[in-house]
LUMDO-704910 format. One record per residue: y, x negated, z of N, C-alpha, C, O, CB in turn; residue number from 1; residue in one letter. Coordinates in steps of 0.05 Angstrom, whole numbers, plus 5000, padded with zeros to 4 digits. Atoms other than C-alpha are relative to their C-alpha. Glycine has a CB too. Layout:
<atoms>
    nY    nX    nZ   caY   caX   caZ    cY    cX    cZ    oY    oX    oZ   cbY   cbX   cbZ  seq  type
     Y     X     Z     Y     X     Z     Y     X     Z     Y     X     Z     Y     X     Z  NUM     A
...
</atoms>
This chain:
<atoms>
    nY    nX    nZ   caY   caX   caZ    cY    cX    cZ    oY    oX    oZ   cbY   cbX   cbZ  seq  type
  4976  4983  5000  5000  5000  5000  5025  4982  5000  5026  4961  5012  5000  5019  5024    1     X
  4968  5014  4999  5072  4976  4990  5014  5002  5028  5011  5022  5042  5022  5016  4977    2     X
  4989  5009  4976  5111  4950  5051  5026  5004  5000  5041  4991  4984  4995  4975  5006    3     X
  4979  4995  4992  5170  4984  5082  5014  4979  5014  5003  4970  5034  4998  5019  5012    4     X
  4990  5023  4985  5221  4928  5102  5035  5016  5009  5055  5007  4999  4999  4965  4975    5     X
  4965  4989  4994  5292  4972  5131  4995  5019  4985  4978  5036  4989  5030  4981  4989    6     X
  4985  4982  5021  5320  5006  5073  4978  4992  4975  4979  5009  4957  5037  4992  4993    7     X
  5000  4999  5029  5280  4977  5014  4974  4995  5002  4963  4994  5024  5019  4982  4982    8     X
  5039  4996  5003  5200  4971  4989  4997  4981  4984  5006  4978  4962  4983  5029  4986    9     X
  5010  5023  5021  5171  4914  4966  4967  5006  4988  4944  5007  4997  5001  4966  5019   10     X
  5035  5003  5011  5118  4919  4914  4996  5032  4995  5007  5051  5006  4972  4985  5031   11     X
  5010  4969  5011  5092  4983  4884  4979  5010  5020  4966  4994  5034  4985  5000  4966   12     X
  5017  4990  4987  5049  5034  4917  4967  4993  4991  4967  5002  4968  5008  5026  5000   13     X
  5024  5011  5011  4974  5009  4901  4978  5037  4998  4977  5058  5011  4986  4970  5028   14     X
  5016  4981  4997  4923  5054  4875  5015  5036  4995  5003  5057  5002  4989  4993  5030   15     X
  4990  4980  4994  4968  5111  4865  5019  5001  4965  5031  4980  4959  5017  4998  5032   16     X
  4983  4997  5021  5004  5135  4791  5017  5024  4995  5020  5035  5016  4986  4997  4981   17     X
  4982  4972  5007  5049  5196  4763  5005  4992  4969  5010  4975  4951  5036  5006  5021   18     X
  4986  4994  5040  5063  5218  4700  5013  5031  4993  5009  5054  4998  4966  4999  4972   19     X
  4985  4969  5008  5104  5270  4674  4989  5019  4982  4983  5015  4959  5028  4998  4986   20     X
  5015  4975  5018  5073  5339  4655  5025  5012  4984  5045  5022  4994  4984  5027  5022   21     X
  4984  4993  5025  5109  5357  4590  5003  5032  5004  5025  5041  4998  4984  4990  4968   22     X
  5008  4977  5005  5085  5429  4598  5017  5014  5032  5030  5034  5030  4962  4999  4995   23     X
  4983  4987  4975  5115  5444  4678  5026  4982  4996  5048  4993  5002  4984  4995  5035   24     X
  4975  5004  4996  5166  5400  4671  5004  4976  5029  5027  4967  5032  5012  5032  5005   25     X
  5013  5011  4978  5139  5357  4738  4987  4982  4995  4972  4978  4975  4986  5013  5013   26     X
  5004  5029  4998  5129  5290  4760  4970  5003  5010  4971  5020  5027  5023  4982  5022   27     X
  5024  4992  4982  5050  5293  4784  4991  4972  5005  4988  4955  4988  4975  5021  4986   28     X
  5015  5027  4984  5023  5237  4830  4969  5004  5004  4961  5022  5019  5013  4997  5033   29     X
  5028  5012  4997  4951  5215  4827  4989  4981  5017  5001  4959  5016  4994  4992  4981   30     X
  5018  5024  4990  4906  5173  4866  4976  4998  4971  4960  5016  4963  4983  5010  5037   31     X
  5012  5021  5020  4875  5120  4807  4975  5002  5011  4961  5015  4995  5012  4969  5000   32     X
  5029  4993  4995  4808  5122  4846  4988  5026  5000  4971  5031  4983  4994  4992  5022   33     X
  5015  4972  5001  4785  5189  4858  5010  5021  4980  4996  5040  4974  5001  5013  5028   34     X
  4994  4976  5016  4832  5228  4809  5013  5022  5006  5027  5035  4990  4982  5009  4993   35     X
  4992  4980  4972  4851  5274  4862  5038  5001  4989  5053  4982  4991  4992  4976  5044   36     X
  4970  4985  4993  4925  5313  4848  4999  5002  5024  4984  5015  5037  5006  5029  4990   37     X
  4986  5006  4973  4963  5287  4910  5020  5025  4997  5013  5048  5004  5016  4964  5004   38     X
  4984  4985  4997  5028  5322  4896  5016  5004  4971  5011  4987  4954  5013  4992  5022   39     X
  4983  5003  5010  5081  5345  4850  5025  5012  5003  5029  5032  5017  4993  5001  4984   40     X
  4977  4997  4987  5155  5340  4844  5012  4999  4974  5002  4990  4953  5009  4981  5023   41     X
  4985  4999  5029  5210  5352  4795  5015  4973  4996  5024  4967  4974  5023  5026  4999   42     X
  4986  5032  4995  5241  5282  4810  4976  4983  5002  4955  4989  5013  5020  4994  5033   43     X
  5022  5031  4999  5199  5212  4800  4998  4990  5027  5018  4986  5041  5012  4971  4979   44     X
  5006  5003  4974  5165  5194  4859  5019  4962  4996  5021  4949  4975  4958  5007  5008   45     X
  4998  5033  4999  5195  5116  4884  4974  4988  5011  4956  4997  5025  5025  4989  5020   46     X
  5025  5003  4994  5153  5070  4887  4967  5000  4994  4948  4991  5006  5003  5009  5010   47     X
  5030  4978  5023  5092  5103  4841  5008  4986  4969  5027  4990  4954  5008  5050  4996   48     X
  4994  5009  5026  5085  5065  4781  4989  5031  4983  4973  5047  4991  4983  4967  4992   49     X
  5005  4980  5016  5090  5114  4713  4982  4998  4987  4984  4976  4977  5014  5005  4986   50     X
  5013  4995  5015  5036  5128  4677  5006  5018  4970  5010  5043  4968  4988  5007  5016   51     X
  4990  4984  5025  5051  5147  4605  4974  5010  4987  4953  4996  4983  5020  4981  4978   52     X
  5017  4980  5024  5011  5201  4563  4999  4997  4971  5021  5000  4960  5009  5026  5000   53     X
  5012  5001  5033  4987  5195  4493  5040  4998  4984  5056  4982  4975  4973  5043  4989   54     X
  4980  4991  5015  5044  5232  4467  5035  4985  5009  5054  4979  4994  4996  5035  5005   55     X
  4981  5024  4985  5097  5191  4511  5002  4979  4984  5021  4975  4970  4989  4988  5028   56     X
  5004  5022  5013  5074  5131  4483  5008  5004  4970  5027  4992  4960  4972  4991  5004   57     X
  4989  4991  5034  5077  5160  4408  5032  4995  4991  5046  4985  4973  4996  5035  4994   58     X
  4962  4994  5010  5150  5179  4416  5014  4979  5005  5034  4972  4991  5019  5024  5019   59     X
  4984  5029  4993  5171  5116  4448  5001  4975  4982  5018  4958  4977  4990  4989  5025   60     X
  5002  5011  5035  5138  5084  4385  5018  5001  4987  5034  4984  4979  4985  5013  4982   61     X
  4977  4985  5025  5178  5125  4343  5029  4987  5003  5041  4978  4984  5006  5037  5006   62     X
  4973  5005  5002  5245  5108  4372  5005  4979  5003  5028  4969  5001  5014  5012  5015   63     X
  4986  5036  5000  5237  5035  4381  4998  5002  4963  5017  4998  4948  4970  4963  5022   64     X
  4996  5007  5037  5219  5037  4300  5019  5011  4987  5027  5000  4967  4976  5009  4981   65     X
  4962  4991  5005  5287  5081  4291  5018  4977  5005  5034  4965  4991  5014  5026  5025   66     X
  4977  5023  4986  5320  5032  4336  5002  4973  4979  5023  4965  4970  4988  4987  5038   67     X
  4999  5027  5016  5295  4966  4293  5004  5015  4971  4996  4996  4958  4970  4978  5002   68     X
  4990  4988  5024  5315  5012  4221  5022  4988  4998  5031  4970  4985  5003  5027  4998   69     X
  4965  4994  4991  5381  5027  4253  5017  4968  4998  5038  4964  4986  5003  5015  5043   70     X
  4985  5019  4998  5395  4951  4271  4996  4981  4973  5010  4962  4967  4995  4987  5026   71     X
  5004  5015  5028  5368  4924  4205  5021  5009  4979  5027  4994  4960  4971  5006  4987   72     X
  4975  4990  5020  5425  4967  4167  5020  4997  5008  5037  5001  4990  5003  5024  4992   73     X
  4983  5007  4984  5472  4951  4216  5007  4967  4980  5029  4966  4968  4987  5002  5034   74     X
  4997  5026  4999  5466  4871  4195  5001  4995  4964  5004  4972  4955  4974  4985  5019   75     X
</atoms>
């Protein structure tokens, strides 16, 4: 588990992910071992690394290969 020091957290939560459900609209936290829906929230948990979905990944594709178009016509 990640270590509370005051105010700030060192190190990510272990064992633990979220990813955003496209469909509610909600951040959902997992435990990586068992699978188990912990919780969800409309805000990104801290702390909880993201887990990206298929379709996440696609789009983020997409707009870095816009982005390098965009700066190639730019130059």
């Amino acid at each position: 588990m990640a270590k509370n020091k005051g105010n700030t957290r060192k190190g990510a939560v272990k064992d633990r992910k979220q990813y955003f459900n496209e469909r509610t609209k909600k951040y959902v936290k997992f435990d990586t071992n068992t699978g188990k829906i912990l919780s969800c929230s409309s805000t990104k948990y801290k702390g909880i690394s993201l887990k990206m979905t298929k379709t996440q990944i696609e789009s983020a594709q997409k707009a870095m290969a816009e982005l390098e178009i965009t700066q190639k016509k730019g130059k």
